[in-house]
Structures are given as C-alpha cells and as structure tokens.
C-alpha positions as CSV (number, residue, x, y, z in Angstrom):
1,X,126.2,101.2,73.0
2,X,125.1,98.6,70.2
3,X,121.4,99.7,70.3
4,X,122.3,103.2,69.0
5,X,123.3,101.4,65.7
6,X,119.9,99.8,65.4
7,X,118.2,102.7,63.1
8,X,115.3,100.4,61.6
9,X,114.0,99.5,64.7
10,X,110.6,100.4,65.8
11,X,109.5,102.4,68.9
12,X,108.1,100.8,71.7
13,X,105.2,101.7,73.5
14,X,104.5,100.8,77.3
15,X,100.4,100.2,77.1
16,X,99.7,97.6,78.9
17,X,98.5,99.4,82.0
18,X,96.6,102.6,81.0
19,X,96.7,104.6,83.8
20,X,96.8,104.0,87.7
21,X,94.5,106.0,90.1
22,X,95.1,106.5,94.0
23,X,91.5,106.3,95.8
24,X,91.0,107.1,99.5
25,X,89.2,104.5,101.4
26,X,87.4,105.5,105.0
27,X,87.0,103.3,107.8
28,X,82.9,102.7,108.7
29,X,80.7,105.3,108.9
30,X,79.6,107.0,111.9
31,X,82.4,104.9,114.1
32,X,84.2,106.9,116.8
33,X,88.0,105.2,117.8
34,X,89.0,105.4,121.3
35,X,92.6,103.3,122.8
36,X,92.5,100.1,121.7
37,X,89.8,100.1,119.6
38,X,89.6,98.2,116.3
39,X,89.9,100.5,112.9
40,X,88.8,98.5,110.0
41,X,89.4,100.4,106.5
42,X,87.5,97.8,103.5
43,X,87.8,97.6,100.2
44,X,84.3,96.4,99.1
45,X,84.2,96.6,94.8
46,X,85.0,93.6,92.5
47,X,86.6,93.3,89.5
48,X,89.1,95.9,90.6
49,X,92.7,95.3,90.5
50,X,95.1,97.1,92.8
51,X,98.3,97.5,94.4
52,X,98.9,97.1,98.0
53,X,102.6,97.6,97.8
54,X,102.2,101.1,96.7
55,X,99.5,101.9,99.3
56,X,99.6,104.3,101.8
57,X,98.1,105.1,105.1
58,X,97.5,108.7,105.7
59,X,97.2,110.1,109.3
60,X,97.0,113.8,110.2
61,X,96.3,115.6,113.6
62,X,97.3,118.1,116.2
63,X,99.8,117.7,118.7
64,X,99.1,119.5,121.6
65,X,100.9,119.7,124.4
66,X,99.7,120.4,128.0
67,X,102.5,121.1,130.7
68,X,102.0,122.5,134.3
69,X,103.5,125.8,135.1
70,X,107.7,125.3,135.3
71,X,107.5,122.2,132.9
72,X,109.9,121.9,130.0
73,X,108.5,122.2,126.6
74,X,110.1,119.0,125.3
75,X,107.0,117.1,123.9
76,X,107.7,115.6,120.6
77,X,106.7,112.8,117.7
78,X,109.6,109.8,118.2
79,X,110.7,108.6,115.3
80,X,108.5,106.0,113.1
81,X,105.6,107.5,115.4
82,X,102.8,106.2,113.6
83,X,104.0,102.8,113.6
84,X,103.5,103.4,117.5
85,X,99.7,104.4,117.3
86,X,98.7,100.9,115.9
87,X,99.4,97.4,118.5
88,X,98.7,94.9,115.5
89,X,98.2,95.6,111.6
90,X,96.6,92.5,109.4
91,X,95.8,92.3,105.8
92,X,93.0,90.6,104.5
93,X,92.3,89.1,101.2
94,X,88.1,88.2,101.2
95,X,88.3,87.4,104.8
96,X,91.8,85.5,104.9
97,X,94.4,86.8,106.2
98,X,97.8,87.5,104.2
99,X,100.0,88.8,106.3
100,X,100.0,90.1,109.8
101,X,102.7,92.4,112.0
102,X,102.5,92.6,115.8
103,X,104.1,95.7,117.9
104,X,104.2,97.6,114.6
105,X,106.2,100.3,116.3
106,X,109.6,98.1,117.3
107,X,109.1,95.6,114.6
108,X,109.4,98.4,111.8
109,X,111.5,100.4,113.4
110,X,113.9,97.0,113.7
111,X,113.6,96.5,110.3
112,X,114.1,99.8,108.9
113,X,116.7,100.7,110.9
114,X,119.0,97.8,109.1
115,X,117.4,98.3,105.5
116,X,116.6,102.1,105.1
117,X,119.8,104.2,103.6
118,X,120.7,108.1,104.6
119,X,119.3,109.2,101.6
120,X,116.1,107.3,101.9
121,X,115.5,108.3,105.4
122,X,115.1,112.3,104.5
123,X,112.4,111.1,101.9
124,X,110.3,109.4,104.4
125,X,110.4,112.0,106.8
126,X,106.6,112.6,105.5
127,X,105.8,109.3,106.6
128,X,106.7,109.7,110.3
129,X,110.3,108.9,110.1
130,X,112.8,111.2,111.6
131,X,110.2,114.1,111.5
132,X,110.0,117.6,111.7
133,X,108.8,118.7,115.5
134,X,106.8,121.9,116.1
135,X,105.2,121.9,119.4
136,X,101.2,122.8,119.5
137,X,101.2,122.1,116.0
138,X,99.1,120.1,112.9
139,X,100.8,117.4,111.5
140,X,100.2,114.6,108.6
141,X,101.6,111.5,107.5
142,X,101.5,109.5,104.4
143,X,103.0,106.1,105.6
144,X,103.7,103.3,102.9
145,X,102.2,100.2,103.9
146,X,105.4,98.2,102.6
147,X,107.0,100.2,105.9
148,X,104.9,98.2,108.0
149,X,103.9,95.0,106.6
150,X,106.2,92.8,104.5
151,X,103.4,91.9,101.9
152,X,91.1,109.1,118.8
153,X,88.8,111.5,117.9
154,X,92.0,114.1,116.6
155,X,93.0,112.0,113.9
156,X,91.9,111.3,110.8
157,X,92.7,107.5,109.4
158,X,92.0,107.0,105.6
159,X,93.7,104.3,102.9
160,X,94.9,105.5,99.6
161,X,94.8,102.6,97.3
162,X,96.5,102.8,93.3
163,X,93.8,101.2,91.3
164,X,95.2,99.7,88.0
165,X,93.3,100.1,84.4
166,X,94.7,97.6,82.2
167,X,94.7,97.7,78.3
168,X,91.8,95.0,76.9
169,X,94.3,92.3,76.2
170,X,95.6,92.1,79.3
171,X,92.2,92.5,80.9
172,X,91.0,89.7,78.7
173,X,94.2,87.3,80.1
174,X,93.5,88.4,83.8
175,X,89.7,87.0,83.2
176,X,90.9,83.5,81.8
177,X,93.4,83.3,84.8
178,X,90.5,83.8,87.2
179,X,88.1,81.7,85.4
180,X,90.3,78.7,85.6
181,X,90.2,78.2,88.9
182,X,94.0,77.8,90.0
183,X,96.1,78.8,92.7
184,X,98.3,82.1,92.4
185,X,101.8,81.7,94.3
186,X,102.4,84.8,95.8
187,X,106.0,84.7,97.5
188,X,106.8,87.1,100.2
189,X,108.4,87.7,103.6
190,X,106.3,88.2,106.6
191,X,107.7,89.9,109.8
192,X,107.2,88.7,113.4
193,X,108.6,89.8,116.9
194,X,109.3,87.5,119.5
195,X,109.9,89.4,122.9
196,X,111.8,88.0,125.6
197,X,110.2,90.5,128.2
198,X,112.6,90.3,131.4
199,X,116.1,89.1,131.0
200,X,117.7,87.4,134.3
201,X,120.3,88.8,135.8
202,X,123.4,86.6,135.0
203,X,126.5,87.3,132.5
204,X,125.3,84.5,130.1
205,X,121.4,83.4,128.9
206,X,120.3,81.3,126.2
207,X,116.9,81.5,125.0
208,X,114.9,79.0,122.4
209,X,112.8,80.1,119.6
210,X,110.8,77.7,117.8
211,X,110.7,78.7,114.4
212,X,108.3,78.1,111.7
213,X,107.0,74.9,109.1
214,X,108.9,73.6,106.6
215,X,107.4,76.3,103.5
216,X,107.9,79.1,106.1
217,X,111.9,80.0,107.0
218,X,113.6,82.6,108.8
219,X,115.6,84.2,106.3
220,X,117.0,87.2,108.5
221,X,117.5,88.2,112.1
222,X,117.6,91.4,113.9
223,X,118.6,91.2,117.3
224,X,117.9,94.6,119.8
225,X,117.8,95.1,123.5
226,X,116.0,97.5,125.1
227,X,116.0,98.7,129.1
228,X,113.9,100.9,130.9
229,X,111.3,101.7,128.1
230,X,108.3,99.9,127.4
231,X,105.4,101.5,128.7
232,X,107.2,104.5,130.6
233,X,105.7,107.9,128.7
234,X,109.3,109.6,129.3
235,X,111.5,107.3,127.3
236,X,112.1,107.1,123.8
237,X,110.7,104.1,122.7
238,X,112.0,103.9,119.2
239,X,116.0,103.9,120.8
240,X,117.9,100.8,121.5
241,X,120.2,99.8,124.7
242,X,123.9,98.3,124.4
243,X,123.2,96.9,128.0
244,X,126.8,96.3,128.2
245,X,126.6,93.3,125.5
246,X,129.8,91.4,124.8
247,X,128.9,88.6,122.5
248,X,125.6,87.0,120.6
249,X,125.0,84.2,118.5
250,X,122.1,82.7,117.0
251,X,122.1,78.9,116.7
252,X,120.1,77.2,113.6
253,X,119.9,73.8,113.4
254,X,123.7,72.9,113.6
255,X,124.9,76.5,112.2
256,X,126.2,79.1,114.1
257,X,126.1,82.7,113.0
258,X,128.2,84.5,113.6
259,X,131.7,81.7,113.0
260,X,133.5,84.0,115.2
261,X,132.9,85.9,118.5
262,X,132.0,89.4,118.0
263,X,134.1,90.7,121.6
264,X,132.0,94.2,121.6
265,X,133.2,96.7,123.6
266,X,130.4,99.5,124.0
C-alpha cells in the first residue's frame, strides 16, 4: 500500500525486448512421412534469439473412421493424442543434443497427469488434452513443447517458434557474452521412462533402477501400472490400472519413501 504514497516517482517502461514474433518452421521440402519415419523441423538462421519454452507444435488432420456394416461408431482421439503420434522427441542445439523424451505419449501423460490443475486442463484442450470428439471430422492442435519435453500424408506438422527483438543495449550485452567465449549454465529437468515390460506373477517384486551421475539426480517419481494395453488398438492407452496394488516404495540410497506403508485398498 506504501507505493501509492510515492507521488514523485517516475514511470517505468518495460523496453528491453521490443516485440516477440511467432514464425512457422516446415520440416524439408518435398519429404513424404510414413510410420516410423523421421520428421526433422530446423531452424537454420543465426543471430536469432528465441524461445523454445513458448514453442508450439501444430498438428491438424482428418479423422476418419472406417467401420464394417453393424460396427459401433466409437472411434475417437485419447487423451494427450498427439503425444501418441511421436515414439521419441529430441532437441538439438547446433547438432547437440539438449534434451530428449522417449514414449512421449505415457511419459507426458505421467507427468501431466500429477502437475496439470482442473482449470488448466480445459485450456489445453486445443493441444490434444481431454479433446473434443466429432467422428469423420478435421481437427488441429497447437501442442506446447514444454508439454512434452522438460527443456502420414493427412497431417500437417509445422513449428511455431517466438523470435525475440531486443532493444540495442541488450543486443549489444548479448554480443559481448557470445564473444567471450564462456559456458552458459542452463539448469533444467529432463524426463525419462523406464518400463518394466512384464511383471511376474508373485504378490511381492522388487525391481532395480540405476539412476544417473553425480550432476544429474532424480528429483521426482511417478509410479503407474498398466495391463492389457500396449499395442492393442482397442484399449485406451492413455488410462492407468490399479492391478490390485497394496503397497510401493521407492528405495534411494538408504531412504525410503514413503516412511510409512500406504495399505491401498482399490
């Protein structure tokens, strides 16, 4: 309330970034994409600077539904379909990768299942998640590649890039940065998946995971079972199983988490 009383003080003007333009970049010319085949979208200017995190992919088709005669009509998008389309997504910085996620579809899904609220979840139904179904109909998706990554003939792939103009001052201390040579930290956290693909068929199993270096630790863990799912065409892949669990724990080092036993009851 104190800053209303400051009357001689001087407005403030944000110009340090002038404006920010989204531009659509195209996978290569004249390249046709069949199952899976390899889509490479590049971004091949310099002395451009722009922001990944508020990226987007942007996927649009038809979905059309064939059915022999007495067949339900019951074909629809899952939820967090487009994250299904694509095995493996990889960033690349000049030809090194930054980060990397493997079975997009259940590793997002995992993740923004335990991190996306109600509220959020009705704004990215335009990005595939919990969407709209209309049966022999056209569909598009703008999906945010910070859904995806922590750092074919029907469909049309393209990557909408912000491209950041900054004020000549800034400009000028972004060029001195560069010029000096040094290393820029960049901190993130990276996703990965580890599947355990057939569980045996006992009332207790243990099962090791060897984690990362020293720089890289886990800092959270989803657990999720699934039965009866993977590669059948009639489940719902994006859905989760209780298989009867009673109790998990996840051993670090000489931790335990959780203290206590969780006794579920499904």
């Amino acid at each position: 309330m104190t800053e209303i009383l400051n009357i001689g003080g001087e407005p403030v003007f944000d110009d340090l970034i002038v404006k920010i333009e989204t531009h659509t970049y195209n996978p290569y010319a004249n390249t046709t994409f069949d199952y899976s085949d390899e889509i490479r979208i590049p971004i091949q200017q310099q002395d451009l600077y722009t922001l990944p995190c508020e990226s987007f992919l942007y996927v649009e088709g038809t979905l059309t539904v064939t059915r022999a005669a007495g067949q339900a009509d019951n074909v629809v998008l899952g939820n967090n379909c487009v994250a299904f389309m694509f095995e493996e997504i990889r960033y690349e910085l000049d030809g090194v990768e930054i980060d990397h996620c493997r079975n997009v579809g259940i590793t997002s899904t995992l993740k923004n299942y335990v991190t996306v609220s109600s509220d959020r979840s009705v704004i990215l139904r335009n990005t595939g998640w919990e969407p709209h179904n209309n049966a022999n109909e056209y569909f598009n998706f703008c999906v945010p590649l910070n859904l995806l990554l922590g750092f074919c003939e029907d469909y049309k792939r393209v990557w909408r890039m912000p491209h950041v103009v900054l004020s000549e001052v800034n400009k000028l201390s972004m060029l001195r940065a560069l010029e000096n040579g040094r290393y820029l930290s960049m901190g993130f956290c990276s996703w990965d998946l580890y599947e355990y693909p057939l569980l045996q068929n006992t009332t207790k199993h243990s099962w090791a995971i060897k984690t990362a270096t020293q720089l890289e630790k886990p800092r959270y863990v989803v657990f999720a079972l699934q039965t009866g799912r993977k590669n059948v065409m009639s489940a719902d892949t994006n859905r989760f199983d209780d298989c009867k669990l009673t109790n998990v724990k996840l051993y670090l080092n000489s931790e335990v988490y959780p203290y206590d036993d969780l006794n579920l009851d499904f």
